[in-house]
N, C-alpha and C positions, 0 to 999 in steps of 0.2 A: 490401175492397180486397186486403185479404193472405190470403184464405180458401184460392186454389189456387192463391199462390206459388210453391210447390216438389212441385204434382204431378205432374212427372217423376220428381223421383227419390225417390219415395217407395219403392221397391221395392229400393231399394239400402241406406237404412240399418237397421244391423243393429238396434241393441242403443241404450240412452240411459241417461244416468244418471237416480236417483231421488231424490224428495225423503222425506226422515222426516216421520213422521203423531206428531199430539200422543196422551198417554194421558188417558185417563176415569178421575179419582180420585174419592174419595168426596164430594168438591167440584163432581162436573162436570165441562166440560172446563178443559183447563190454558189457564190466559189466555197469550197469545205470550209468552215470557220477554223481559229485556230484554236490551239491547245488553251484548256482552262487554268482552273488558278492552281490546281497541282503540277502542270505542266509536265503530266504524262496522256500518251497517247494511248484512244480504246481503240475497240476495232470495232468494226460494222457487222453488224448481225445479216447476214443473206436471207434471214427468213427464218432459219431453225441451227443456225450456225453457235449457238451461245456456249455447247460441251467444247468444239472444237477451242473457241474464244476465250475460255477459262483456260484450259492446257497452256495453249499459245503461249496466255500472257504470264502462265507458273514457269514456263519454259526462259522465257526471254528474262523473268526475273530472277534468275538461274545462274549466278555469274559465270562458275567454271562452265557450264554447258554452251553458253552467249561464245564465250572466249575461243571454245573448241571448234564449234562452228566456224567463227572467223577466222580460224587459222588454216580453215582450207583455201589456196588461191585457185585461180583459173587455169592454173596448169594440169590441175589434178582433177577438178567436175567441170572444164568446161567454159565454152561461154554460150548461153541463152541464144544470144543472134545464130549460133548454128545447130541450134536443135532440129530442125528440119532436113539436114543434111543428114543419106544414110552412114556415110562414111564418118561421122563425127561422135566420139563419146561423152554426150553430153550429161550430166547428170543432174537433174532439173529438177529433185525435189528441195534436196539440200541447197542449189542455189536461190530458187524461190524462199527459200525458208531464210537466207541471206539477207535475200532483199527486203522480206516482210521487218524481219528485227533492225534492219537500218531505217527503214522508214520511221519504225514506232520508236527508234531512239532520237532520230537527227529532225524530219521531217515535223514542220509547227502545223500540224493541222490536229483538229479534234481525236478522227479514228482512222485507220486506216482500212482497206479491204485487202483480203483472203482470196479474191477472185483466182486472182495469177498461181496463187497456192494451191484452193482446190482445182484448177483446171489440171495443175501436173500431178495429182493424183488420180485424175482419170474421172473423176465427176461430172457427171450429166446434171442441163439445168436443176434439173427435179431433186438432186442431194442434197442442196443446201437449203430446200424448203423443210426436210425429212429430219426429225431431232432422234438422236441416239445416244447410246449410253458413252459415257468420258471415262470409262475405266476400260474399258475395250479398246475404244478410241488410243487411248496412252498405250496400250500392247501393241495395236498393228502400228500405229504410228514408229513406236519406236524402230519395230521390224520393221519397216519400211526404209528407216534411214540408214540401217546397218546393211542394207542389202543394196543400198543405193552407193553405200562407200566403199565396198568390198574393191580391195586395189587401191587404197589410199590411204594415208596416214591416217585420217581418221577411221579406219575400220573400225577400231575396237572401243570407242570413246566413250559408246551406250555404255559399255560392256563394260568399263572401268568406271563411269559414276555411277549407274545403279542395278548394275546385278549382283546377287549374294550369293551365299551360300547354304542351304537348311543339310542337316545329318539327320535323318530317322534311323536310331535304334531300336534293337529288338533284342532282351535280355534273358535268357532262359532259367527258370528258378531254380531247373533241376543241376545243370550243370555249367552253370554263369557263362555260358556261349554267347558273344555279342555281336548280331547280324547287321550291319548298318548299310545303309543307300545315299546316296548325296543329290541332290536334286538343286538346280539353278532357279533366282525367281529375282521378278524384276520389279516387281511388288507383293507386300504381303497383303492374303484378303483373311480381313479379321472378323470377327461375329459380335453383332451387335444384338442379336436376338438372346435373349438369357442373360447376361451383361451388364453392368453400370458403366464399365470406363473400358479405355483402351488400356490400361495397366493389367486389369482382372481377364480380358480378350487374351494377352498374352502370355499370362499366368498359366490359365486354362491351356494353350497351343505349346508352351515352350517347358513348363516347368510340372506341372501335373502326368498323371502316367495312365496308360490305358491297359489294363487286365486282359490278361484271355486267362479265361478258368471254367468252371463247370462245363456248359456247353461248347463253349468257345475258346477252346484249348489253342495251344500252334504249334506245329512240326517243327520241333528241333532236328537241326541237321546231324548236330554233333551227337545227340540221344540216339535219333534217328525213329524218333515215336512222339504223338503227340503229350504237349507239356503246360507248363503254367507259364504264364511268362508278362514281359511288362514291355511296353511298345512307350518309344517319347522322340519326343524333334527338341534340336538345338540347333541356332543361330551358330552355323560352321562359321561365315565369311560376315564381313558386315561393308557394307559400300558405304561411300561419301556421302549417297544419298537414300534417304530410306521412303518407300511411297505405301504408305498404308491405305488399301481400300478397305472400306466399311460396307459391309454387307444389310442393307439399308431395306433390302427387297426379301420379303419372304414370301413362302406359299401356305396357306389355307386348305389343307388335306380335307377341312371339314365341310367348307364352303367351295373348294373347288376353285379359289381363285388366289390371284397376287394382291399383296398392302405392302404398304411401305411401315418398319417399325422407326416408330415418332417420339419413342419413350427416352428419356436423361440419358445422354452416353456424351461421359468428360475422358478429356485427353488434354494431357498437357504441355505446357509450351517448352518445355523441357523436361524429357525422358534420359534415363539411365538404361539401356539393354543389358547389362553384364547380367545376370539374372537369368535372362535368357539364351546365353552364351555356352556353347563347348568349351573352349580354351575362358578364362577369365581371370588372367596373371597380368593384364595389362593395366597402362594407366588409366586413370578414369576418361579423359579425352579419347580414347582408344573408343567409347562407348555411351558417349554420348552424343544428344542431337540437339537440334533445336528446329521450335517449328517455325517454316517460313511461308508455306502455302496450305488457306484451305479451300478448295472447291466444293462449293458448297451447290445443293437441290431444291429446287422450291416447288411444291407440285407435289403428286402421289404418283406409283407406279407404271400410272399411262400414259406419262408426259408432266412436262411442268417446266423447268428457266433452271439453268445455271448460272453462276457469277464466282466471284474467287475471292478471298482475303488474301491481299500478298504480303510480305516484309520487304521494303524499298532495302536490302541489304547495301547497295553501293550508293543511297542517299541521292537518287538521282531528281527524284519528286521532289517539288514542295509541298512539306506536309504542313500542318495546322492542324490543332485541335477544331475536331466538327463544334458549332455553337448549339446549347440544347436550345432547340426549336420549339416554340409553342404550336403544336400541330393543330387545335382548336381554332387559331385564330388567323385567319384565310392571307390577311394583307402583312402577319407576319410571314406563312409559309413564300408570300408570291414575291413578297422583299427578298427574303432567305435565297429564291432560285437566283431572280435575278444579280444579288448583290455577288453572285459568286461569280459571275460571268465575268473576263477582264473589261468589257465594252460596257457592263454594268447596263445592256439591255437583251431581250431575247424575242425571236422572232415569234411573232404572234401564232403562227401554224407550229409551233415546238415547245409552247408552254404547257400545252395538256401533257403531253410526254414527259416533260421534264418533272412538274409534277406527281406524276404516279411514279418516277423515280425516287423522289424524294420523299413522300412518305407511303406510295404504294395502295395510293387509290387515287382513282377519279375526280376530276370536281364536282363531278353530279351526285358521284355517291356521298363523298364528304362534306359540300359544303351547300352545294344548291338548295336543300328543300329550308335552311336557313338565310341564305345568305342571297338567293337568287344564280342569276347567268353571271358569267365568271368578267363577262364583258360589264354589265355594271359594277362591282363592285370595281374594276378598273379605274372605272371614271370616275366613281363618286369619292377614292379613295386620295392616294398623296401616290401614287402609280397613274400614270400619264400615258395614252396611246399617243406616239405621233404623227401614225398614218395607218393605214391596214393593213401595215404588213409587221410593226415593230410594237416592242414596251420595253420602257425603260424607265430607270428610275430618275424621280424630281429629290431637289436637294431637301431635306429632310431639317425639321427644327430637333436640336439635340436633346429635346424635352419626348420623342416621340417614342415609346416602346414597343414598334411597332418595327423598329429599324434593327436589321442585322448587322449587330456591329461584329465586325471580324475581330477575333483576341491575335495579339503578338502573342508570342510564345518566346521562351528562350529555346538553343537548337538543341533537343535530347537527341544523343546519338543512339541507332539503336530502336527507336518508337515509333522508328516511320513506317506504318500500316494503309493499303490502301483497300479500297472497295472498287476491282474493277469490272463492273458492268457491261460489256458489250464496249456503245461509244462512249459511255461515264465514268470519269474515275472522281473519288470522293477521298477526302482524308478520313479513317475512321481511327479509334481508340482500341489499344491491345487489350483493352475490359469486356471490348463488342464480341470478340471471339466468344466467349462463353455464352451468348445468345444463340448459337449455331448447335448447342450441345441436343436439343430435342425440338421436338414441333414437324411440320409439313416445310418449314425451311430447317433445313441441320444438314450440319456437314456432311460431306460423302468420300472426300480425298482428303489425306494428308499427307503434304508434305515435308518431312525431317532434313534437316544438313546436319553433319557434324560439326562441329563446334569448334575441332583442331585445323578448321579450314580459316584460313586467314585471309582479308582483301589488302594489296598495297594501298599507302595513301594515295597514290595518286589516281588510283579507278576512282578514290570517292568523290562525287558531284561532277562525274566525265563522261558525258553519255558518248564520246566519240573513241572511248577506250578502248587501244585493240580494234577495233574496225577497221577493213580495208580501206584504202585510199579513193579506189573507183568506189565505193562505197557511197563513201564522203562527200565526192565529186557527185554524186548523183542525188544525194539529197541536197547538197547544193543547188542542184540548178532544179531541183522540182521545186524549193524554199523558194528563190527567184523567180516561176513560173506564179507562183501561190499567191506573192504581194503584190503580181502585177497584176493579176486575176482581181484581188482586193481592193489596189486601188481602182482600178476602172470602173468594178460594182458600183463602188461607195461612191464614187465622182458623178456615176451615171445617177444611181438611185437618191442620191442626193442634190439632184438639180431642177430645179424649180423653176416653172416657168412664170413670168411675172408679167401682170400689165401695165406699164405706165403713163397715164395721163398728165402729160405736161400743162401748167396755169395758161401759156400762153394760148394756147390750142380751145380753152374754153372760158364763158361767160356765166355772170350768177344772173339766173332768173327766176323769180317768184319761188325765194328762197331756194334752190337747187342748181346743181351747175349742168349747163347745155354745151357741148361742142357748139365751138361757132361756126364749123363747116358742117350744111344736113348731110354731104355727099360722105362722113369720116365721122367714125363714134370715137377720134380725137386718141385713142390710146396705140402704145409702141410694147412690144413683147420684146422680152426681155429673159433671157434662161442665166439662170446664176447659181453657183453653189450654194447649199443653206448652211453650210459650216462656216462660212465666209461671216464677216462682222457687219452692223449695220453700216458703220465708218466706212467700211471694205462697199458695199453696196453703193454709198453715198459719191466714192472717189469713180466710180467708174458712170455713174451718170454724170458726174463733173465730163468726164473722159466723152463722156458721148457728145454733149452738150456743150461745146466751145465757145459758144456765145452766149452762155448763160450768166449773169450778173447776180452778184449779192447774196445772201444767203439762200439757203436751201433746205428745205423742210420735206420730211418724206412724210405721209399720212396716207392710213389707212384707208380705203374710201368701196364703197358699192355702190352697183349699179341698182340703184330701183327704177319704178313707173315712171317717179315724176321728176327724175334727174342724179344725177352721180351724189352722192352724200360723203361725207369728210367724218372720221370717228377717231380711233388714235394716231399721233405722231410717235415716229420712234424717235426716241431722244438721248438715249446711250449707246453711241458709235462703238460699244467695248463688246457687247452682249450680239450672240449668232445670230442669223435671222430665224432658227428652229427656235430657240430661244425667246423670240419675241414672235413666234406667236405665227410666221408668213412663210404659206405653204404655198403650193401648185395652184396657179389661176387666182390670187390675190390682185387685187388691184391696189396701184399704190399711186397717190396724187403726189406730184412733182410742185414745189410753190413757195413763197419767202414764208410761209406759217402766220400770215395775215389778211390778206387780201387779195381778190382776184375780180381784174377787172375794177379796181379802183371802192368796190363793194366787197365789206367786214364777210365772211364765212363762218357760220354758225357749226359748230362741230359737237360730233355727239349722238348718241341715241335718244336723247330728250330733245333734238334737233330733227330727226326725221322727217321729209316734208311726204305726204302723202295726197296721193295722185286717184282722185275721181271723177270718172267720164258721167257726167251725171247732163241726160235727155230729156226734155216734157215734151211728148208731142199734144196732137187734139186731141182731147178727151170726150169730145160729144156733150149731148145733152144733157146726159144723167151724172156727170163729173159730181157733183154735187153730193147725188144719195149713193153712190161709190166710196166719196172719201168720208163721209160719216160716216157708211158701214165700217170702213178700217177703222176707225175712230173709236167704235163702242167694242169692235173685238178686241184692240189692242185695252183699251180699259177695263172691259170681263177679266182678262188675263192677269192683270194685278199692277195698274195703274200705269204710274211714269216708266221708263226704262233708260237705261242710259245707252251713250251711243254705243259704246265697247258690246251689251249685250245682243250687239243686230251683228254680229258676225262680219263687220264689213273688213273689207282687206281692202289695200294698197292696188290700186287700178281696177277697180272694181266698176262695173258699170251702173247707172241707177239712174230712177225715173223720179225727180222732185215734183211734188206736189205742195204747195205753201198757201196754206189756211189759216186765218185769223181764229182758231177757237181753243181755249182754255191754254194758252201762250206754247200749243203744240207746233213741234215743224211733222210734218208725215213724210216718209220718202217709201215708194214702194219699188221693189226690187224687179227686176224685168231680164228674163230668159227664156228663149226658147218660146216666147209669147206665153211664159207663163208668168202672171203675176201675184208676186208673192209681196201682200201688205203687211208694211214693219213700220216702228216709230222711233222717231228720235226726242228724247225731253233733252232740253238745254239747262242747264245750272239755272237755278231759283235769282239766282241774283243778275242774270242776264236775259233781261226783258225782249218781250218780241217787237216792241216800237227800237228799240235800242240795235235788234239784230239787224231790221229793217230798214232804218235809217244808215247802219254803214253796207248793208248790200247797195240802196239807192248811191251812198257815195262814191264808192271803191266801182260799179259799171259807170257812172259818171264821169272819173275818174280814165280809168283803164279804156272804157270806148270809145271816149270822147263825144257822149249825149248830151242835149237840151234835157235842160228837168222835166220839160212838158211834153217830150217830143213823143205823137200818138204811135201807138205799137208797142212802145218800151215801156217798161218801171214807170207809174205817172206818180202815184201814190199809196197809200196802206189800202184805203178804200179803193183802189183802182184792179190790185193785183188782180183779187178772184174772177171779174168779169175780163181780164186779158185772157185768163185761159180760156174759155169759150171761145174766142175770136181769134187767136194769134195761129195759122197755121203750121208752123215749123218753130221749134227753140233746136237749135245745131247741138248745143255743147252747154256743159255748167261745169269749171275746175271747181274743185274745195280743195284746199293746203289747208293741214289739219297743223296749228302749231301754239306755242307755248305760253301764253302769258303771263310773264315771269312775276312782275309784283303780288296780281292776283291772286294764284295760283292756281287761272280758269283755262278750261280747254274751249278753244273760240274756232269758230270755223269763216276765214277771209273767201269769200263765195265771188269770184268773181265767171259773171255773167256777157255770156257772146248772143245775140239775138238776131235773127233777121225775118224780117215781118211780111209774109204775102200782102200785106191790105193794101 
């Protein structure tokens, strides 16, 4: 039916707004999240679906229309499971339209979708990419539902809340003969071109008179010759409901083209019609309105977004006054999004989105060319990533201005106003309306109710009000479909895999810890929830480990070069494990938090042991005017160096060469046969007889040599003629560690040798 509603002007709209796509976590896809802290539901934009989206949700917040709907059963449109049957009369817009307003009242998810809707209007994929005009849209629509009920109680329901009645008279001067026409209309379209307000718009249509004189005389019937005469309309009828369109669009005779008029046009939240009335002997409730929806345009004539200001009349939102937002300042706006969320975090692929929702730019246009990528200021701020898929907020000191704090309000009845967006709904202020009065965003719909329409208490805060029973039942079990959806994500995306390295399993060696079996790098995996406490963590390694004695210390630990390392313990069993810090692929050392292997553990980053494969083979003859040429380079260059400026890393390979001249060590680098000469100066206060003396003792020591024994370390004066003669040095470790009184960095060199001679 609605498949080539608006292919005329399909060639005129530009541009549509878009809806956000969910991400693919390590769970699969993310189940719909749920409703926010208004806890009403949007809907989903198909692409260019935002005029439809705005209607929808004027409609649903409609109370007599919501009610009328639901009081059609299955006996009279139908039920959906036999629409494919020809013998069945099913009537599938209005039950579609059922099911959309049960979902967006009962159903806890963010938005819902329109698919099932526009499919039984007859739309092909390509319509809900296509954006078109919402005042057209609200004509066929409505014919659409009156002809879909014809034969049912509700036939006439359009018909009774919002068609009127206008009388055009024609008065004749000469002999007061009065012509009149009655005409139906199910909205008024008013003129905003020439205009200030919507008061002067109906001034001009209802109360003002139009001439025929000079040229433009009218045939009197009763004269029966042309006359003078005075043409006018009155408001004959007046409906429940009044829908004013605003004539937003004009044409350009000069230029030949369409704009959109952006100039002041006020209307107010309560209007009186008698004025514009035939009869006006009634009471004042008789004629007047109130406003409850505006569907408002953002864009120019060739396209642009819709969205809607509603009135929550049956209080079914929670409303809250919006907090004034400092929009200048990035880590208040990105607090602001997320503190609204009820999970008080948001997923990383939806905060650019949510953002140009909330103040309706970019990051890159707003904040970037000060503030950088939106991913640093993340990190460096009091907004925490805690994986790549999430942000969320850290607990905040109450000195921070920076914090969105939510204001309590007392409950005004009556002021609950929303901003519904597509899938955002927002609290706004009955003040904000007057912002829609001009600009490239201004209203374009209004919607009126009378005033003599009352709600029982008991619709108020009842989104289950009047809704069918299978209704109910069905958002029910889509509600239970949802949390189990929920929890399974959040149990999935929330489990971590751990490794743990038990004490028993490894040994401390030259300060680092070694599994003691080569054949097992000693660690057990382990997947656990991160929501879970550390306590919680603690009891189920108890659980694993039944013959574990005595206390139990969890600690943090990595794997480097030169053995497993040991850094924080978790020490409060109360705090999550996201919380402290332990994600996916942590290693966690299992141990009493003292000793392992009967030897103290050094823990810490000032602890690091660090692991150099360090090689001297033969050097030949010329070793000599080699390592003084590295000698006068590295001094050209600008003297001493320390060791941190030679770039050395953690298992790094390296060629020592050890010379007695001006208390240098040289070590020159080796790759690829290419050799790149560097130097290392030692602390002034640690002499090269002093370095010398503990390498001779610690190889002594560790390889169990004679002091004299030829081939090895003899003495100071011995070293340099070894290198000439020794064919093969295997290995040289260096453990880079701390000397605490000092506070000198020393390097314990212990030396493996084996001697051709």
């Amino acid at each position: 039916m609605f498949g080539n509603l608006f292919e005329e002007e399909e060639e005129e709209e530009g541009f549509s707004s878009t809806s956000s796509k969910g991400r693919v976590a390590k769970g699969g896809d993310e189940p719909p999240p749920p409703r926010g802290r208004s806890s009403l539901c949007g809907i989903k934009n198909q692409g260019g679906t935002c005029y439809l989206n705005s209607l929808l949700q004027t409609l649903l917040f409609t109370p007599e229309f919501r009610e009328e709907l639901f009081s059609l059963g299955a006996d009279e449109l139908g039920c959906l499971e036999d629409k494919d049957k020809p013998e069945a009369k099913v009537r599938v817009i209005p039950l579609e339209l059922q099911r959309l307003f049960a979902r967006l009242l009962l159903v806890d998810q963010q938005s819902a979708s329109t698919a099932d809707l526009t499919d039984s209007f007859g739309w092909n994929s390509s319509e809900g990419t296509n954006q078109h005009d919402v005042q057209e849209l609200n004509r066929i629509l409505f014919s659409a539902l009156e002809h879909s009920l014809v034969g049912t109680s509700g036939s006439t329901f359009i018909h009774r809340l919002y068609h009127g009645t206008i009388v055009n008279s024609i008065v004749c001067k000469e002999c007061g003969n009065v012509s009149q026409r009655q005409e139906d209309f199910l909205d008024l379209t008013v003129c905003v071109c020439g205009v200030s307000s919507l008061e002067e718009a109906l001034w001009t249509m209802f109360v003002e008179e139009e001439l025929f004189e000079g040229n433009n005389l009218y045939r009197c019937a009763q004269c029966n010759r042309l006359v003078t005469a005075a043409k006018s309309a009155k408001l004959k009828k007046l409906p429940p409901f009044m829908t004013m369109s605003l004539l937003r669009f004009s044409f350009d005779f000069a230029k030949f083209e369409r704009y959109k008029e952006t100039g002041r046009y006020s209307f107010p939240l309560t209007i009186n019609l008698r004025p514009f009335c035939e009869q006006t002997d009634g009471e004042d409730s008789d004629y007047t309105y109130e406003l409850f929806s505006v569907i408002i345009h953002k864009g120019g004539c060739y396209g642009g977004h819709y969205h809607a200001y509603i009135r929550d009349i049956d209080e079914l939102g929670q409303w809250e006054p919006p907090s004034k937002l400092q929009e200048d300042d990035p880590l208040s706006v990105l607090t602001a999004i997320i503190a609204q969320e009820s999970s008080k975090s948001v997923l990383l692929d939806q905060l650019g989105q949510k953002l140009m929702d909330k103040i309706g730019s970019s990051w890159s246009r707003k904040f970037r060319k000060h503030y950088g990528p939106i991913g640093k200021v993340l990190l460096i701020s009091m907004l925490i990533i805690c994986n790549v898929y999430l942000v969320l907020l850290q607990v905040f000191p109450v000195s921070c201005s920076s914090v969105y704090k939510l204001v309590s309000v007392l409950h005004v009845q009556g002021s609950h106003w929303f901003d519904l967006n597509d899938s955002t709904v927002t609290s706004i202020r009955e003040s904000d309306i007057e912002k829609q009065f001009q600009g490239k965003e201004s209203a374009y719909m209004l919607f009126y109710r009378k005033t003599q329409l009352h709600r029982p208490s008991e619709a108020l805060n009842d989104p289950q009000y009047k809704i069918p029973s299978h209704l109910i039942q069905m958002a029910q079990e889509e509600n239970l479909k949802l949390q189990q959806m929920r929890e399974e994500f959040e149990a999935t995306n929330n489990t971590v895999e751990l490794r743990l390295h038990l004490a028993p399993s490894y040994k401390l060696e030259n300060g680092a810890l070694q599994p003691v079996s080569r054949d097992s790098d000693g660690s057990t995996a382990l997947s656990f929830d991160r929501r879970k406490t550390v306590g919680d963590l603690r009891l189920a390694i108890y659980q694993m480990q039944e013959l574990w004695e005595g206390d139990m210390a969890l600690t943090v630990a990595k794997s480097l070069p030169a053995g497993l390392h040991l850094y924080n313990t978790l020490t409060d069993d109360t705090v999550s494990l996201y919380s402290a810090g332990i994600y996916t692929n942590t290693d966690l050392f299992v141990w009493n938090g003292r000793e392992v292997c009967g030897g103290t553990v050094q823990t810490g980053a000032e602890w690091e042991p660090v692991l150099l494969t360090v090689v001297r083979p033969f050097l030949g003859e010329n070793v000599e005017q080699e390592v003084e040429d590295g000698a006068e380079c590295e001094e050209s260059k600008g003297g001493k160096r320390k060791e941190q400026g030679l770039s050395l890393k953690d298992g790094d390979f390296m060629l020592l060469c050890l010379l007695f001249l001006l208390s240098l060590v040289f070590i020159t680098s080796v790759k690829h046969d290419v050799i790149l000469q560097k130097m290392i100066t030692f602390l002034s206060n640690v002499s090269l007889p002093q370095l010398l003396s503990e390498v001779k003792q610690r190889a002594i020591e560790e390889l169990q040599l004679q002091e004299q024994t030829p081939g090895k370390i003899l003495s100071n004066a011995a070293v340099h003629n070894h290198l000439k003669y020794t064919s093969t040095l295997k290995f040289v470790k260096l453990i880079k560690c701390m000397h605490k009184k000092q506070d000198l960095m020393l390097f314990c060199i212990f030396i493996s040798l084996q001697s051709n001679c």
